[in-house]
N, C-alpha and C positions, 0 to 999 in steps of 0.2 A: 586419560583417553589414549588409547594406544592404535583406534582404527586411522590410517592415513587418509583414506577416503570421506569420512566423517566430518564434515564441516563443526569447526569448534565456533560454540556461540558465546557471542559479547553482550556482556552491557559496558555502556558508557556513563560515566557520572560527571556531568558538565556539559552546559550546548556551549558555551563561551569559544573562545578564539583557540585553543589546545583543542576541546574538544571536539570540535569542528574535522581538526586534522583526524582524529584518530577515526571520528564516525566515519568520514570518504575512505579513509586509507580499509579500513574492517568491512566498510560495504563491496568494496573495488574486488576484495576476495574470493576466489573460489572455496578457500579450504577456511572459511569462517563464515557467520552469519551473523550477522547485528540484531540483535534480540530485542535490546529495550536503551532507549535513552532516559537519563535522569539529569533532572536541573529543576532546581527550585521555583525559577520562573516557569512557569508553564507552558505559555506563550513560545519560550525560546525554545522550548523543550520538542513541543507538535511541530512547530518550521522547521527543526532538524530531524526528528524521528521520523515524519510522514515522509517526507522527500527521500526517506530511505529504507521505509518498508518497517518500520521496528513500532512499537511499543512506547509507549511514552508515561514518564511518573513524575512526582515532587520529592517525592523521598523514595528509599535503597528499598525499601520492605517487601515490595512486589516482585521486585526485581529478583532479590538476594533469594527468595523463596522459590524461584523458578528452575525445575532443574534444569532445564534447556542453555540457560546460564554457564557456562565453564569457566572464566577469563570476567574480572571487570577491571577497567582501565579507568582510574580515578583522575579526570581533570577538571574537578572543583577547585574553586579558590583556596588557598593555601591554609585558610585557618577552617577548613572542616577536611582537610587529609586526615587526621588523625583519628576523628569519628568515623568516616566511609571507609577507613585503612581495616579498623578495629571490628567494623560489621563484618566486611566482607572476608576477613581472617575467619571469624566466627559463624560464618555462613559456608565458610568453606569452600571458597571459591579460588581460584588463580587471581592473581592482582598485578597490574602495572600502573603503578602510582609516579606522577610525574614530580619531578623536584619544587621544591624539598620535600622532606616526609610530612613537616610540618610545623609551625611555629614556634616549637621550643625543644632542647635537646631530649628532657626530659621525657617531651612524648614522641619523640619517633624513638626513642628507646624501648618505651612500650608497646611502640606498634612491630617493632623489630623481634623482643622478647616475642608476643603474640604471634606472630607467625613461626618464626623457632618452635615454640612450643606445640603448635597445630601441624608444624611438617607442611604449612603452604609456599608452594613455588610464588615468589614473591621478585617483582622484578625493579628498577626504580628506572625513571625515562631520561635516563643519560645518551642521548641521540645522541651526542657527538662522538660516541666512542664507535659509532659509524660510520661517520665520517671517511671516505674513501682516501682523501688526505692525509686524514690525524691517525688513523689505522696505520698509514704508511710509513706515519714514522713513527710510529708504537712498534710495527713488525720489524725497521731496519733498527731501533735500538735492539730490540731482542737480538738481531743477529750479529749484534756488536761491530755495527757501522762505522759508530761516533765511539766506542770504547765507555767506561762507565760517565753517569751523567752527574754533570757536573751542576747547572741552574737548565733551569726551566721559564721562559717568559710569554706571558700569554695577556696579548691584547682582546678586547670584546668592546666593541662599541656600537651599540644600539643608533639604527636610521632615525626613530620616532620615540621620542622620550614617554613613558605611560604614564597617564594623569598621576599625582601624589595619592590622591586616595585608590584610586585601582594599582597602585606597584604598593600600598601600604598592605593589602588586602593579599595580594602576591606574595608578602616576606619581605621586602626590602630591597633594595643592591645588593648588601653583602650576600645574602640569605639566596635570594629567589634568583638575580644570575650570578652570582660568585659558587654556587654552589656544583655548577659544570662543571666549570674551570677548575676550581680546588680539587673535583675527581678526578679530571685528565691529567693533573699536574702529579699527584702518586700512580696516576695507570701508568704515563710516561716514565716516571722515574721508577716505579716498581717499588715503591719507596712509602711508610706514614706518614703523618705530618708529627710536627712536636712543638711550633709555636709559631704565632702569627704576628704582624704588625702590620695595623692596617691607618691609612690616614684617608681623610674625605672631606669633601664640604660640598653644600650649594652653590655652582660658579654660575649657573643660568637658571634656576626656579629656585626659590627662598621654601615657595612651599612644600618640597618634601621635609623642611624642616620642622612643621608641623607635624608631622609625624616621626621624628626622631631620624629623618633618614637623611642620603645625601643621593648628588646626581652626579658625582663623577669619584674615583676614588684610586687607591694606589695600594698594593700591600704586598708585605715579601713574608714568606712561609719559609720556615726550614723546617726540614726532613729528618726522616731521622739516619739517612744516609748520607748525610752530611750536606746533599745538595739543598740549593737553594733555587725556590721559584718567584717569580715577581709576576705581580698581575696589574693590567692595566684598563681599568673599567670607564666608560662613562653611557649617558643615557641618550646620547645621541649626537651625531654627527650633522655635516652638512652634505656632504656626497653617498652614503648608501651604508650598507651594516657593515662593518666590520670586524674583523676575527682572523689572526693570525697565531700562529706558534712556533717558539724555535725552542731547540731543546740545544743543548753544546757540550760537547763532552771531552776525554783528551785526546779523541787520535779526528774528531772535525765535529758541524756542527747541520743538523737534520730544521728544515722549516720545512711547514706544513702554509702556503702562503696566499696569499690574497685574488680568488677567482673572480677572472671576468667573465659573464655567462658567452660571450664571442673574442676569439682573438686579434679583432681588425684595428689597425693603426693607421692612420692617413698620414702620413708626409708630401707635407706644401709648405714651400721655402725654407725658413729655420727653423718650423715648428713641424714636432711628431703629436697628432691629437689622436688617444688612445679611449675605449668604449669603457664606462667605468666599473665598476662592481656590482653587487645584487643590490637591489635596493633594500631589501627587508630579509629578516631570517629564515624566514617561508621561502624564499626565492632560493636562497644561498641551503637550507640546507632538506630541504623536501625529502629527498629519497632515504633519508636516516631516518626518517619514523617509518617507512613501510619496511628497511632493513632491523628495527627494532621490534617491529611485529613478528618479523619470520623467525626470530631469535628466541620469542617468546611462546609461539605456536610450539616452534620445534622441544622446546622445553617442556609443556603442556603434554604433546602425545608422547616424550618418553619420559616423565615423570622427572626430572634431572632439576636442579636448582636453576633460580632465573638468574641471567648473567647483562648487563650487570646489577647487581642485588641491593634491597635493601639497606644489608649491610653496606656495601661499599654507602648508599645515602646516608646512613649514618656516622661514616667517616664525614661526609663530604661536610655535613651538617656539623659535625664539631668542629670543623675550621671555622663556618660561619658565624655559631653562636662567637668563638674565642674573636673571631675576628669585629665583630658587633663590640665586645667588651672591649677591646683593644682601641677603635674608636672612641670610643665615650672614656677610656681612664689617657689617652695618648701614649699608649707604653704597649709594649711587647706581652702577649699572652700568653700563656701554655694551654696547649690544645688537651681537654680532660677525652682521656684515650676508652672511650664507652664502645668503642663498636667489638671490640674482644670478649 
């Protein structure tokens, strides 16, 4: 589409808590129009469609078939990305598909291949790299602030822990949120990855063990620029979300650091009582999915590839799968280099 006036239409695939965000944020628009929502339940599918004027389905078929259609935004549970990725390449539609691409390296390989081969602007929903903070020290390394970078540390710690079988259904820890993180951590450095180690357990719910996974974890990635990143996960705190990053390099050292949505501090007697953090990641990082939209619009009416791309999801993704093996064997992995 190359008219600017031309409102681009959406479908969405997902009513769930993602897709929630993208329906407001696509409704909110002038230069878009929400076409059709898609979710399996039905029920969830009319409560979100009708409140926004759109269409409603169970499955892609209606949808995918509609040319009014331009743009679908996949935020399905993790283990049918791969299906919804593969239709709507093959329907020929734009696609932002939220992380990961999908539950094994092997098939977001295919979905990536797949889109390569069709020529779809294909986008993957790395909001963080909108981040007006994390931007800022992405642009002051570029300007060679801190000089080259030396390690990378990135905390993520989750307010509200997500049931074991809804964060199974998501991809995991490693998978569904280490998969940010692992992107920001080569955006930042400009850098691939080339081997993981990751360690984890259940320190507070046994049962994500049931499903092979863990609730808090720890892992250091080298580069293949020699830097090293460490990341530091768990599924939930006691005071609010949080999410920090410093990068360090030889001539000083760039954080992107921990916002309070007001800056007010009470001082009475020896104590300073300060206003705390966001409580949830909706809270703390809202404006990065309507700045991920503009990015992809903008892409959509001049035909230009989606940034940032499926590819880069499939870098992000082979840290995760290596980093999954790396837990289960206790030993250092090499990251299998697929997204080339």
């Amino acid at each position: 589409m190359g008219g600017g006036d031309v409102p681009i239409g959406f479908g969405v695939v997902g009513a769930g808590t993602i897709g929630r965000v993208h329906v407001r944020n696509v409704a909110a628009r002038s230069d878009a129009r929400l076409c059709w929502v898609v979710d399996v339940d039905r029920s969830r599918a009319s409560a979100l469609g009708e409140a926004h004027g759109a269409r409603i389905a169970t499955t892609l078929d209606d949808m995918l078939a509609d040319p009014a259609v331009h743009v679908v935004v996949i935020a399905s549970s993790t283990d049918a990305h791969e299906e919804n990725v593969l239709a709507t390449v093959h329907a020929r539609k734009a696609i932002l598909c939220e992380k990961p691409i999908g539950n094994s390296l092997d098939g977001a390989r295919r979905c990536v291949d797949a889109a390569q081969q069709q020529g779809t602007i294909a986008a993957i929903g790395f909001n963080r790299r909108f981040d007006a903070s994390h931007r800022a020290v992405h642009d002051r390394i570029r300007a060679g602030d801190i000089g080259g970078v030396e390690s990378v540390h990135i905390v993520s710690r989750s307010y509200e822990a997500t049931p074991p079988a809804a964060a199974h259904r998501a991809g995991g820890l490693l998978r569904e949120k280490g998969t940010h993180f692992y992107d920001l951590a080569c955006w930042l450095a400009a850098s691939d990855p080339v081997e993981v180690y990751a360690a984890g357990d259940c320190l507070f719910d046994c049962g994500y063990a049931d499903y092979g996974d863990v609730d808090t974890a720890a892992l250091t990635l080298r580069l293949a620029s020699g830097a090293l990143a460490t990341f530091s996960f768990s599924r939930r705190t006691a005071y609010g979300y949080d999410e920090t990053i410093e990068v360090f390099g030889a001539r000083g050292m760039l954080q992107s650091e921990r916002l309070r949505p007001r800056g007010v501090s009470l001082y009475r007697g020896p104590r300073v009582t300060a206003d705390g953090i966001d409580a949830n990641w909706y809270d703390r990082f809202a404006p990065t999915y309507a700045a991920e939209l503009d990015a992809l619009i903008a892409a959509v009416r001049t035909q230009s590839p989606g940034d940032p791309s499926l590819v880069d999801g499939l870098r992000a993704q082979a840290v995760a799968e290596a980093a999954i093996e790396s837990l289960a064997q206790r030993a250092p992995v090499t990251i299998r280099e697929v997204w080339r």
